[in-house]
DRENVEX-230963 format. One line per field, with one value per residue (C-alpha): residue number from 1; residue in one letter; z, x negated, y. Coordinates in Angstrom, 2 decimals, padded with zeros to 5 digits. Example, Ala and Ser with C-alpha at 12.3 -4.5 7.8 and 13.67 -1.06 7.14 Angstrom:
nr = (1, 2) .
rest = (a, s) .
w = (007.80, 007.14) .
u = (-012.30, -013.67) .
v = (-004.50, -001.06) .
//
This chain:
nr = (1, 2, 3, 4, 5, 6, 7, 8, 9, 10, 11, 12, 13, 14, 15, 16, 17, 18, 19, 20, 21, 22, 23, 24, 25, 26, 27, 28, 29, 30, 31, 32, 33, 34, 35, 36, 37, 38, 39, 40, 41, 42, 43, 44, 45, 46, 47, 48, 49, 50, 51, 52, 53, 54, 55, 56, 57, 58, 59, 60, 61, 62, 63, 64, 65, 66, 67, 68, 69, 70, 71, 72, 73, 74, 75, 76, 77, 78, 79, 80, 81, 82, 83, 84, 85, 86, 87, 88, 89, 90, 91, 92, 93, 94, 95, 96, 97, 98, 99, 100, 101, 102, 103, 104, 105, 106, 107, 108, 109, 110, 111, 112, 113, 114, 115, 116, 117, 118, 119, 120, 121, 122, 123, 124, 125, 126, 127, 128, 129, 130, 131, 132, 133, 134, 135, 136, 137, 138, 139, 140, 141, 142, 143, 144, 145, 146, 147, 148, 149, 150, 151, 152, 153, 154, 155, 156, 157, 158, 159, 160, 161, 162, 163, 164, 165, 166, 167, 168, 169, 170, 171, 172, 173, 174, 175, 176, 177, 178, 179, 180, 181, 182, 183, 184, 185, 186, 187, 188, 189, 190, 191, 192, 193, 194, 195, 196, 197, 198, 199, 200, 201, 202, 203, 204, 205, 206, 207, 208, 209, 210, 211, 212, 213, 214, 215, 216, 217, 218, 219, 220, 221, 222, 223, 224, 225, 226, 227, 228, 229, 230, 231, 232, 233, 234, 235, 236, 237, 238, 239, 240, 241, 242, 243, 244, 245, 246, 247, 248, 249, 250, 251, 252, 253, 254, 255, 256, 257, 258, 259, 260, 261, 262, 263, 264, 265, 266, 267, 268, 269, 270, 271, 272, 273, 274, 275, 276, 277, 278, 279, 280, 281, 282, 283, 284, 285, 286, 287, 288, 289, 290, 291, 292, 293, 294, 295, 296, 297, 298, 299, 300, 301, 302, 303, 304, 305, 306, 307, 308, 309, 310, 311, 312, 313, 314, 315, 316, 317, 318, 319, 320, 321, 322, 323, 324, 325, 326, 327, 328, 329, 330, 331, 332, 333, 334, 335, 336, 337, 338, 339, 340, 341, 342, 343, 344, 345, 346, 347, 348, 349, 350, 351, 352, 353, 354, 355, 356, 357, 358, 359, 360, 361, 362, 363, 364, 365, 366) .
rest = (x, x, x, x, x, x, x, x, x, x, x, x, x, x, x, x, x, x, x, x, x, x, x, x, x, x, x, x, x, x, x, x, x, x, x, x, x, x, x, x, x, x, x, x, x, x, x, x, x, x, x, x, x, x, x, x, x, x, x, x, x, x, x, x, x, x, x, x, x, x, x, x, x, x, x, x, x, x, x, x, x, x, x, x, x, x, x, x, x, x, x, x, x, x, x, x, x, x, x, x, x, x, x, x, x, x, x, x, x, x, x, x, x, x, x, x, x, x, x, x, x, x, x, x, x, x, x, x, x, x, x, x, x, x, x, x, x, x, x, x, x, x, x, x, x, x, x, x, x, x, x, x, x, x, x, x, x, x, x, x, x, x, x, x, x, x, x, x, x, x, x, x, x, x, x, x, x, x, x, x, x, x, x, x, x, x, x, x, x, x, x, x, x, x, x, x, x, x, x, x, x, x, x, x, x, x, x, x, x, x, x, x, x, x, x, x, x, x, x, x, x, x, x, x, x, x, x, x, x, x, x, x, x, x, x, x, x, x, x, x, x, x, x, x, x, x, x, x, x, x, x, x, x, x, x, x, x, x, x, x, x, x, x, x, x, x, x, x, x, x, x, x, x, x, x, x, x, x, x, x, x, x, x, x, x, x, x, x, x, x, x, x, x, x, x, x, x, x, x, x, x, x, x, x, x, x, x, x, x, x, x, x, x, x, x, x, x, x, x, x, x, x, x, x, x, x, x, x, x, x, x, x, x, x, x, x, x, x, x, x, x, x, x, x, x, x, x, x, x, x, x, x, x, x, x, x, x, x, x, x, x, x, x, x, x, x) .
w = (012.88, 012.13, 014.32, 011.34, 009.64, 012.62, 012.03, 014.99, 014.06, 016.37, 015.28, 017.57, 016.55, 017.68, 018.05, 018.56, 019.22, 022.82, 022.65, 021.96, 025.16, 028.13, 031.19, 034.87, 035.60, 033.96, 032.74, 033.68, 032.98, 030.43, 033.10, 036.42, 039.58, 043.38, 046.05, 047.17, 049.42, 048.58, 046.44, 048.99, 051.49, 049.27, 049.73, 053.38, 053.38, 051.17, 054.14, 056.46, 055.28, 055.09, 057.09, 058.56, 062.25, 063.09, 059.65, 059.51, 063.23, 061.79, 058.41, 060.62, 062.54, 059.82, 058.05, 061.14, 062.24, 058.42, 058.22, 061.39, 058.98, 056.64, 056.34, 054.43, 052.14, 048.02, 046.51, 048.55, 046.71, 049.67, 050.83, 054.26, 055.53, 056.01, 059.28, 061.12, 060.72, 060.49, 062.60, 060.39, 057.54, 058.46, 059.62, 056.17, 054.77, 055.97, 053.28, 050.86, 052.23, 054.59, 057.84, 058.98, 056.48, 057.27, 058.67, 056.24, 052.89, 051.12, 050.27, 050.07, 048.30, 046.26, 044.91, 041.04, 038.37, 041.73, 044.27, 046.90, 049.35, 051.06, 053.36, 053.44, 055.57, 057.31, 054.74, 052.21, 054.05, 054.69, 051.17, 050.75, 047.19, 045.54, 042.09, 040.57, 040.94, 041.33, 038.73, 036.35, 033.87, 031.13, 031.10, 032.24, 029.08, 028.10, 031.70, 031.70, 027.48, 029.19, 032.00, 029.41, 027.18, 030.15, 031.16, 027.36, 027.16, 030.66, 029.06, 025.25, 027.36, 030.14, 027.59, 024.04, 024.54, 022.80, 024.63, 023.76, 026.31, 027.00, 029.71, 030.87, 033.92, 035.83, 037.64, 040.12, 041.08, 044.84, 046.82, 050.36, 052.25, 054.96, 053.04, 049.58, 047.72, 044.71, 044.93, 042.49, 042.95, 040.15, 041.15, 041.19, 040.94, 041.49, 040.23, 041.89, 044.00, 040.98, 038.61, 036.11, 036.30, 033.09, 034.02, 031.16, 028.99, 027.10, 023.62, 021.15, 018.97, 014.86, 014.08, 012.29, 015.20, 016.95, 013.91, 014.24, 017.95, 017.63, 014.73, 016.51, 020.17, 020.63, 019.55, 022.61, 021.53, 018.45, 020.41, 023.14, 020.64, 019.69, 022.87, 025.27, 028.29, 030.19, 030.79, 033.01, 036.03, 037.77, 041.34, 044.07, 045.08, 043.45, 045.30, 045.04, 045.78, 045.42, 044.96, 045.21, 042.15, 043.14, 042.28, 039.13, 037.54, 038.72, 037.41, 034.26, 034.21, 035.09, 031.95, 029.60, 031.55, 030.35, 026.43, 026.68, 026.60, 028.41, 031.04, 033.07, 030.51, 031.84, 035.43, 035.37, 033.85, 036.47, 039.75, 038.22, 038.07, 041.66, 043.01, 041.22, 042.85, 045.88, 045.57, 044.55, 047.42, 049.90, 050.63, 051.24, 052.19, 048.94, 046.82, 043.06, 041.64, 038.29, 036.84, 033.56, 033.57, 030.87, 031.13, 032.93, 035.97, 036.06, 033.90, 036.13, 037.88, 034.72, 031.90, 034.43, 034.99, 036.49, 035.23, 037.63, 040.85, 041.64, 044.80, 043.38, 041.20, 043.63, 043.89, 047.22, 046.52, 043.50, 042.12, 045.23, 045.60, 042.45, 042.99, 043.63, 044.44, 047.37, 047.81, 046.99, 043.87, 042.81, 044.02, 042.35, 038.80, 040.01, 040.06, 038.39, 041.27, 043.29, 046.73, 049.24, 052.68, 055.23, 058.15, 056.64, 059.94, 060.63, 057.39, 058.10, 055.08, 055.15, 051.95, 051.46, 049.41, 051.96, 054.52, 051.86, 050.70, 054.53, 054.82, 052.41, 055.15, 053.45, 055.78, 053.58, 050.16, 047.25) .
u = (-071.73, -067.94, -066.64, -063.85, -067.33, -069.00, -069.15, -070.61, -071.39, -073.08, -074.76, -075.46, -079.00, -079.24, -082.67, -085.03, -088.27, -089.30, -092.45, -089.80, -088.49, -089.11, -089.04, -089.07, -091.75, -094.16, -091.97, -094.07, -092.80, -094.43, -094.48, -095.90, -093.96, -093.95, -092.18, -091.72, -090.05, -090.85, -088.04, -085.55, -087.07, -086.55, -082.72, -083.03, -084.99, -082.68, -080.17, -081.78, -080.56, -076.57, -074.68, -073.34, -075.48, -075.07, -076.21, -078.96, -080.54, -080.56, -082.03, -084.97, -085.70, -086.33, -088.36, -090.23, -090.94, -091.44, -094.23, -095.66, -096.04, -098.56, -098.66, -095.02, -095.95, -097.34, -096.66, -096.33, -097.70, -097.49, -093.79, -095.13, -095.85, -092.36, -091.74, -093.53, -091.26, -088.25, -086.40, -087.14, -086.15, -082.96, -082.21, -083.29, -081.29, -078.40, -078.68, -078.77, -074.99, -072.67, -073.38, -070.54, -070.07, -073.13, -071.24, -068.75, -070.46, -073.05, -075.63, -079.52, -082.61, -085.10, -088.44, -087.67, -087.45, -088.74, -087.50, -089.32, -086.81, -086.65, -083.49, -080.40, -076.96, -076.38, -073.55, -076.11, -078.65, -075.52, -075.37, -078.54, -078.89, -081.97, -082.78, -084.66, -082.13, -079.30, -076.58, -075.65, -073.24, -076.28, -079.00, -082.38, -084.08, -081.45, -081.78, -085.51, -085.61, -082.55, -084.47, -087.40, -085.00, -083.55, -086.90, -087.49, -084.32, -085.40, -088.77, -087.04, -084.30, -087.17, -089.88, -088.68, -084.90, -083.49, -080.60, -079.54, -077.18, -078.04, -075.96, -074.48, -073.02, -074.76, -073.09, -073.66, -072.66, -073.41, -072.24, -070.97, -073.80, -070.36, -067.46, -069.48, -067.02, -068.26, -068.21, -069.32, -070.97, -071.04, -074.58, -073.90, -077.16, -078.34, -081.56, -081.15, -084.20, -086.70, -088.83, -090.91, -094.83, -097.21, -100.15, -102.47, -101.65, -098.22, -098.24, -096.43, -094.25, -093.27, -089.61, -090.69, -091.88, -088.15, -086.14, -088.44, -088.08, -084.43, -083.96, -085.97, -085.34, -084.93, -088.34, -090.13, -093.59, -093.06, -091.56, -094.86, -097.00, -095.51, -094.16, -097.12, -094.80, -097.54, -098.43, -095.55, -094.66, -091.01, -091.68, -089.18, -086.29, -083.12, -079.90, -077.78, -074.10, -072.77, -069.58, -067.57, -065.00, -064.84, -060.87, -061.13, -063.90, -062.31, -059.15, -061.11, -062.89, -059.85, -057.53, -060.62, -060.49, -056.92, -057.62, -059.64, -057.14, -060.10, -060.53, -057.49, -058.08, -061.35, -062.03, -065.44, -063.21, -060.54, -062.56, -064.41, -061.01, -059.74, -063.74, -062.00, -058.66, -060.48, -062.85, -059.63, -057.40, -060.63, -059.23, -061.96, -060.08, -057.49, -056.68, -055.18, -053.08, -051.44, -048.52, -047.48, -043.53, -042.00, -038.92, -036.15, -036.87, -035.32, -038.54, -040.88, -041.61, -042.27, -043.93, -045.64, -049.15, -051.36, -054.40, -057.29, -055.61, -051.84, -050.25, -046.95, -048.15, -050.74, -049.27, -048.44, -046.00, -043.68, -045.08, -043.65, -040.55, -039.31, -037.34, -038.23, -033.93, -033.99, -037.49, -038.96, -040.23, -036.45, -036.38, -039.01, -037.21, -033.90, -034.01, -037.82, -039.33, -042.12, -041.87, -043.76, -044.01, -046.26, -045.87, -044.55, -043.81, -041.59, -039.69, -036.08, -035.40, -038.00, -036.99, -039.34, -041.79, -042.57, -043.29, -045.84, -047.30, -047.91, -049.52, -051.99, -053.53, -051.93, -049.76, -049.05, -048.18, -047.13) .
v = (024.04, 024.44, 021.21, 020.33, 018.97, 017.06, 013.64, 010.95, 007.27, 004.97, 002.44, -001.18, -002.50, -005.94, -008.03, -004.53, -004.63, -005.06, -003.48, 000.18, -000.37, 001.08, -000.61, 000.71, -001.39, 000.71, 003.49, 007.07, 010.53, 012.68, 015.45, 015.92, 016.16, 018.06, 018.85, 022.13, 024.12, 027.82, 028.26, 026.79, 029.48, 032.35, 031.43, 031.51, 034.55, 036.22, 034.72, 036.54, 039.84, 039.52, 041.22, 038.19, 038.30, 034.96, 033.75, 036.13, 035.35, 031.45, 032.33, 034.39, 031.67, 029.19, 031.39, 032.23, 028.77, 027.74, 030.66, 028.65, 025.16, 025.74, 021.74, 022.47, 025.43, 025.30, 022.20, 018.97, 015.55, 013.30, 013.48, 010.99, 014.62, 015.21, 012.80, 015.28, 018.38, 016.61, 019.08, 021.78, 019.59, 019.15, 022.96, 024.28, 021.64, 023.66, 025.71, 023.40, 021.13, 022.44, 020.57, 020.26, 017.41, 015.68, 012.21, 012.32, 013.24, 011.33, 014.08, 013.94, 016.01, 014.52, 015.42, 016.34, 013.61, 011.06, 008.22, 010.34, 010.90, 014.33, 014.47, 012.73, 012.00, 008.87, 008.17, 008.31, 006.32, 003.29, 003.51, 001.19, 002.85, 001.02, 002.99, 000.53, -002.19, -000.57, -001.44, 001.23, 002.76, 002.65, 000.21, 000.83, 002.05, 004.03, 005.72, 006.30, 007.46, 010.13, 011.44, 012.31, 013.79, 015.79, 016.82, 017.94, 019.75, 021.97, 022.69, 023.93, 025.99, 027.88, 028.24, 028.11, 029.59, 026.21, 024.66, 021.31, 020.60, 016.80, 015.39, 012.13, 011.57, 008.53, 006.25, 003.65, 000.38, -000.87, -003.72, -003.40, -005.44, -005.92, -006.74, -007.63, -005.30, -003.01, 000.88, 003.12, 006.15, 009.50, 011.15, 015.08, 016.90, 020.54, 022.33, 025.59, 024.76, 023.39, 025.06, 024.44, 025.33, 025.61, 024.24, 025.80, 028.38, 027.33, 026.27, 028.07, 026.20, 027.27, 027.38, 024.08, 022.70, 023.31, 022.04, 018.97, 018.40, 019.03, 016.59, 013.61, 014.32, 010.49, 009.79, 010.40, 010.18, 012.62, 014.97, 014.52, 014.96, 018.38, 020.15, 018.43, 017.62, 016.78, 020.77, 020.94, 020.23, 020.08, 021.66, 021.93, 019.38, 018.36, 018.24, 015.06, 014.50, 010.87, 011.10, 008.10, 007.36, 003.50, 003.40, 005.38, 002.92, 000.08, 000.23, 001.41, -001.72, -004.08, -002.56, -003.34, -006.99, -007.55, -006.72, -009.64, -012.78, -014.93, -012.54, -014.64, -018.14, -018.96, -019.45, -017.20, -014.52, -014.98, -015.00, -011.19, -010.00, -011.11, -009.55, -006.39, -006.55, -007.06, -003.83, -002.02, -002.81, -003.09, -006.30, -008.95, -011.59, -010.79, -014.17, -013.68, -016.34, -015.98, -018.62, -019.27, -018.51, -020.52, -018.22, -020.30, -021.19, -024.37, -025.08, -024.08, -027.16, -028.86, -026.74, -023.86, -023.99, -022.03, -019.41, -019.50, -019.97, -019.82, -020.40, -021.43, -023.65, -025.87, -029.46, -029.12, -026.50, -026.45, -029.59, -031.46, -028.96, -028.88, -025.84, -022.04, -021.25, -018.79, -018.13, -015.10, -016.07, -016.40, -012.42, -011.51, -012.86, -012.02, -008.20, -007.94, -006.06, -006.54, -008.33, -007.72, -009.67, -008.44, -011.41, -014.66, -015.98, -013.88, -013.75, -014.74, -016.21, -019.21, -021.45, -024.90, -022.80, -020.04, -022.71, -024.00, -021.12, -020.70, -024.25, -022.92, -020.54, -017.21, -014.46, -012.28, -011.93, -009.78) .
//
């Protein structure tokens, strides 16, 4: 198709039906699933016979003691097996992400299309990620309908030579149990070591049949009923990186805060933009105050008022003062810049206000 004539319209459907959606709670995918590590061992076994002699005497060992498991070989369906070989675990999972970046990288292995954990760092593990609560970019339906889709599209491409090229990047939000700031996390995955399995003889589709699946891949149980998901099965593990993009997303989220005039107007709409700030600046002890600056200052004390919160403006402070001359609120309008005091004790040039501003239990400021 000649991308000059490619048109995209989305369309919001408000009040669907509930019974179309599908919910994690009993959300199952069309396919079947396994862990396995024989493909992950062909890599090391390939390993085994570089050049590279230090490499190589690892990779043999591996193999030799993975030869020695039997308990580990074919397809695994009960992933509690795995906390007795641990050991092993972990040195195949060399292959798989550098080790040397095991405390400071938040990788881990999955069984394919599963929450069955296989390995992962302790960064991953402090991570606390829970993927059936977890907050994310998409909403829950949307995720499960685009993990069938995905699972579809694998199928089409190995078996059919179709390639539809879904992808959408999932991202996730997670509170700091510690400092109850939000981080997000981008989920980078890798299928070298999955395949897919027939488990009957493979149904051959008509040209028909492809158009049709490629016109309604959205409607799940259409596209079931034609390609039979449910002869497959994803075998293997899948590779995650998270990859943390907390500052990127944030500031994302705050500019789309500030189109929306009641994002610093109403005080539920103020307080999610100073959590923000905070996860931004990793600040948890960060407070946000905003004033209304009626454009003279001599005005201040009498038609300012504050959005939210505002230091300046509590009655203690300006109310009672009556005049910001000096301070470094007067700096601030003076030259336009920012100002930015790290110890307010120790600022030499203590006006009325900074004395104030210090009564209200704050040591720094910008």
């Amino acid at each position: 198709m000649d991308n000059s004539s490619l048109a995209l319209e989305n369309l919001f459907v408000m009040n669907s039906d509930p019974d179309k959606q599908i919910n994690n709670s009993d959300f199952t995918l069309p396919v079947s699933t396994s862990l396995s590590f024989e493909y992950l061992i062909d890599h090391i076994k390939k390993a085994a016979k570089e050049s590279n002699e230090v490499k190589s005497t690892f990779a043999i060992s591996i193999v030799s003691e993975f030869e020695k498991t039997p308990e580990l070989h074919g397809k695994i369906h009960n992933v509690e097996i795995l906390k007795n070989h641990e050991a092993l675990i972990n040195n195949m999972m060399m292959f798989v992400f550098p080790e040397s970046f095991w405390e400071v990288q938040t990788y881990a292995a999955f069984v394919p299309y599963s929450n069955d954990l296989v390995f992962s760092t302790k960064k991953f593990r402090d991570l606390n990620f829970n993927w059936n609560d977890g907050e994310l970019n998409i909403d829950q339906n949307s995720f499960n309908i685009g993990k069938t889709i995905s699972a579809f599209a694998q199928i089409l491409s190995k078996f059919y030579n179709v390639n539809l090229n879904f992808d959408f990047p999932i991202v996730y939000k997670i509170m700091d149990p510690v400092s109850g700031l939000d981080k997000y996390y981008k989920m980078n995955t890798a299928a070298e070591f999955v395949d897919i399995v027939p488990i009957n003889e493979i149904k051959k589709l008509s040209e028909e049949d492809i158009e049709h699946i490629k016109a309604n891949i959205y409607d799940l149980e259409l596209v079931s009923s034609i390609l039979e998901p449910a002869n497959f099965e994803f075998t293997g593990l899948i590779a995650i990186t998270a990859v943390n993009i907390s500052d990127t997303e944030i500031l994302s989220s705050i500019r789309k805060d500030l189109i929306e005039k009641d994002t610093i107007i109403s005080f539920s709409g103020f307080l999610k933009l100073q959590h923000k700030i905070k996860s931004l600046l990793k600040c948890p002890g960060l407070l946000l105050g905003i004033t209304v600056y009626p454009g003279s200052k001599e005005k201040l004390s009498e038609y300012g008022h504050k959005l939210g919160n505002s230091f300046l403006m509590n009655d203690n402070c300006i109310v009672r003062l009556g005049s910001i001359n000096e301070s470094i609120y007067d700096t601030a309008l003076k030259t336009g810049k920012v100002v930015v005091i790290e110890d307010l004790s120790k600022y030499p040039n203590k006006t009325p206000i900074e004395i104030e501003i210090m009564n209200q239990g704050i040591d720094n400021i910008l």
